[in-house]
C-alpha positions in Angstrom: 109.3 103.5 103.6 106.3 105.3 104.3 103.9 108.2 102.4 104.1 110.8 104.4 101.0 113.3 104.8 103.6 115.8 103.5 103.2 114.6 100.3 100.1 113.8 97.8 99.0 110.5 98.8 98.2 109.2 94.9 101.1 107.1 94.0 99.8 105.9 90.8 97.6 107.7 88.2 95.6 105.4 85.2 94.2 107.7 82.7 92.1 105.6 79.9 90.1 106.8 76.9 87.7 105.3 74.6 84.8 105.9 72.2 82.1 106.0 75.0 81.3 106.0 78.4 80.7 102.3 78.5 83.8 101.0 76.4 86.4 103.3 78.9 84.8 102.2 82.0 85.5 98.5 80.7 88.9 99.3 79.9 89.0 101.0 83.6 88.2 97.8 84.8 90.5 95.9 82.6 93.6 98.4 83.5 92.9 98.2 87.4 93.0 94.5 87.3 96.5 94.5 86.4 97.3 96.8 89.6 99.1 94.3 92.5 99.9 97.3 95.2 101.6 95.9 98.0 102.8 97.2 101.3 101.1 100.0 101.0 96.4 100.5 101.9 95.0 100.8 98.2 91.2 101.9 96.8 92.0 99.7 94.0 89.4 97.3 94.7 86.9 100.1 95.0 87.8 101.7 91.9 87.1 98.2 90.3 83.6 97.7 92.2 82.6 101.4 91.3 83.4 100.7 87.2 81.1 98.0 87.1 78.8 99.4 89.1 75.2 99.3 87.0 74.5 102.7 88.4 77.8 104.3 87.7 77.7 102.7 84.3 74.5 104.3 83.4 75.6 108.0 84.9 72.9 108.0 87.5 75.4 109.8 90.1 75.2 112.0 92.5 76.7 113.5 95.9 75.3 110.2 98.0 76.3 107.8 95.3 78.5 106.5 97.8 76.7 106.3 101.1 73.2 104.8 98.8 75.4 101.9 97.5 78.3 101.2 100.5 77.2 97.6 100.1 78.0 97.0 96.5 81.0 99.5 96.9 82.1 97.9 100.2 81.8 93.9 99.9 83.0 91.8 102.7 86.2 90.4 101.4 85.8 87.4 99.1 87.9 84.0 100.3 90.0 82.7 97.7 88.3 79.3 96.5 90.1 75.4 97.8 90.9 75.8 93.6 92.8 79.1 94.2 94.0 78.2 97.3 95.3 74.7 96.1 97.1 76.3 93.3 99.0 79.2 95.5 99.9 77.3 97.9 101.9 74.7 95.0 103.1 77.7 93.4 104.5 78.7 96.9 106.0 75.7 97.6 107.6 75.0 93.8 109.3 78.3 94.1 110.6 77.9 97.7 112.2 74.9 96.0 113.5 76.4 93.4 114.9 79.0 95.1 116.8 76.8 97.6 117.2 73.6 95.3 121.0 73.4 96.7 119.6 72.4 100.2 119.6 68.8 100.9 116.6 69.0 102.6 114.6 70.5 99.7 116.3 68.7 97.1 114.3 65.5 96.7 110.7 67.5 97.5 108.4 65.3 95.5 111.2 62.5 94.5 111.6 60.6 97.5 112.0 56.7 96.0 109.2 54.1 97.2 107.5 56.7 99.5 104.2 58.4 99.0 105.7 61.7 100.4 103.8 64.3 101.4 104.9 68.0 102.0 103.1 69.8 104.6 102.7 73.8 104.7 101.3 76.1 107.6 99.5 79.0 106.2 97.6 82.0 108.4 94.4 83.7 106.8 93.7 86.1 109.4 93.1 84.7 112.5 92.4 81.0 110.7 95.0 78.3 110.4 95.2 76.6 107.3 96.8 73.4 107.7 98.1 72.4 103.7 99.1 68.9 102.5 100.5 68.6 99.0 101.6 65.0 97.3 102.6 64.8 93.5 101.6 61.9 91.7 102.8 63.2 88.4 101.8 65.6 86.4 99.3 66.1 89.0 99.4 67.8 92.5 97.0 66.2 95.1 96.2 69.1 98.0 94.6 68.5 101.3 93.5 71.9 102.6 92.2 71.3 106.2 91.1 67.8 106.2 88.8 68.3 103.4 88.9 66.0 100.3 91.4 66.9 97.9 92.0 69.2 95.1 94.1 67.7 92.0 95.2 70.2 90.1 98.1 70.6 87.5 100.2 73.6 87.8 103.0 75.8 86.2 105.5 78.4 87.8 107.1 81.4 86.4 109.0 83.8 89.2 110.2 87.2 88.8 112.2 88.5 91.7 109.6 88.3 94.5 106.7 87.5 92.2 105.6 84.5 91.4 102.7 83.5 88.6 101.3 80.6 89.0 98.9 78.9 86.2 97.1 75.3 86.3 94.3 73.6 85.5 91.4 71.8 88.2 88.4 69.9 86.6 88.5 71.5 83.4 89.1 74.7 84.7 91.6 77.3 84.3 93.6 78.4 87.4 95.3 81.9 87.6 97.6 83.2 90.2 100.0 86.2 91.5 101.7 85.7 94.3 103.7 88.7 96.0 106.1 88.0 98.6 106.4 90.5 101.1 108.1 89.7 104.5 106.6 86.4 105.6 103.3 87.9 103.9 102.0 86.3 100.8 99.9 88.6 99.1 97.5 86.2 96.7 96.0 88.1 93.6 93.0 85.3 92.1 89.8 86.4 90.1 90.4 89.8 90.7 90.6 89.4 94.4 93.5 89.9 96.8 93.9 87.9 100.3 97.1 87.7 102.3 98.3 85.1 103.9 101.2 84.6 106.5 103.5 81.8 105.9 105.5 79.4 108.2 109.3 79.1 107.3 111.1 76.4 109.3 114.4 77.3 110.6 116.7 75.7 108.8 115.0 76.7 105.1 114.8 80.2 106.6 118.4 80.3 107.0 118.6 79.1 103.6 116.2 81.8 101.9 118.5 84.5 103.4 122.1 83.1 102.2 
């Protein structure tokens, strides 16, 4: 589907109210984090930069506020963390089980007797490979991202249709994640930061996914 130019682009309106300008701009802020638009080019992330913007807070605006302050408004994207990254990609990979747990070949992920078994994922970021290797030693996840030295983490699924939230913990700290499946697009909402990532499905689980 597609908005066409026929038609008034907003597809979503958030109307908040509070005592002052401070306290609604902080609910702004809090209500726009909880926006996951997918599919479809967004200005949620500039709405988000432009509440919390010291300048905006403070009502100093004016016709160039824009153009003065692109660089705070207009941040190069932010790459999700080895953390964040460690934790999607488990999330991923528990709910690809899950979903096709009747397949022999996904069936014993992570229960394979006297074998340290490793499952492997291929993820895209962009124009970068990422080259994922997970091993469970339980409760804990062990992940390889790229060679580097690993990530343990511990990590929880929950999956809604095509949605999947994913929650752990890594060195004391908390981990937090949306994942929205589009196509073979993974759409990774972290820290209030979205990055998408293309994912590899082999053949035969592929064939699986679609029965």
């Amino acid at each position: 589907d597609a908005v066409s130019v026929f038609y008034d682009p907003m597809i979503a309106k958030l109307v908040v109210w509070a005592p002052d300008r401070s306290s609604s701009l902080a609910l702004l802020h809090s209500k726009l984090q909880d926006y996951h638009v997918v599919g479809l080019s967004t200005n949620i992330k500039f709405l988000k930069d432009l509440a919390t913007h010291p300048k905006f807070e403070s009502a100093d605006v004016h016709t160039d506020f824009i153009q003065e302050h692109g660089d705070a408004l207009f941040p190069s994207p932010v790459a999700l963390s080895d953390e964040n990254l460690a934790l999607a990609a488990v999330s991923y990979l528990l709910s690809r089980t899950s979903k096709i747990s009747q397949s022999p070949w996904t069936r014993s992920m992570f229960s394979r007797l006297n074998v340290n078994h490793i499952e492997e994922l291929q993820l895209k970021n962009g124009e970068t490979d990422l080259d994922i290797k997970i091993r469970c030693v339980a409760p804990s996840y062990f992940v390889s991202i790229d060679g580097r030295p690993e990530v343990e983490l511990s990590a929880d699924i929950t999956i809604d249709d095509n949605v999947i939230l994913g929650s752990g913990n890594s060195a004391d700290r908390k981990l937090e994640c949306k994942i929205v499946q589009d196509g073979d697009n993974l759409h990774v909402f972290c820290d209030g930061n979205e990055n998408v990532l293309s994912r590899h499905v082999p053949k035969y689980m592929k064939a699986d996914e679609e029965e």
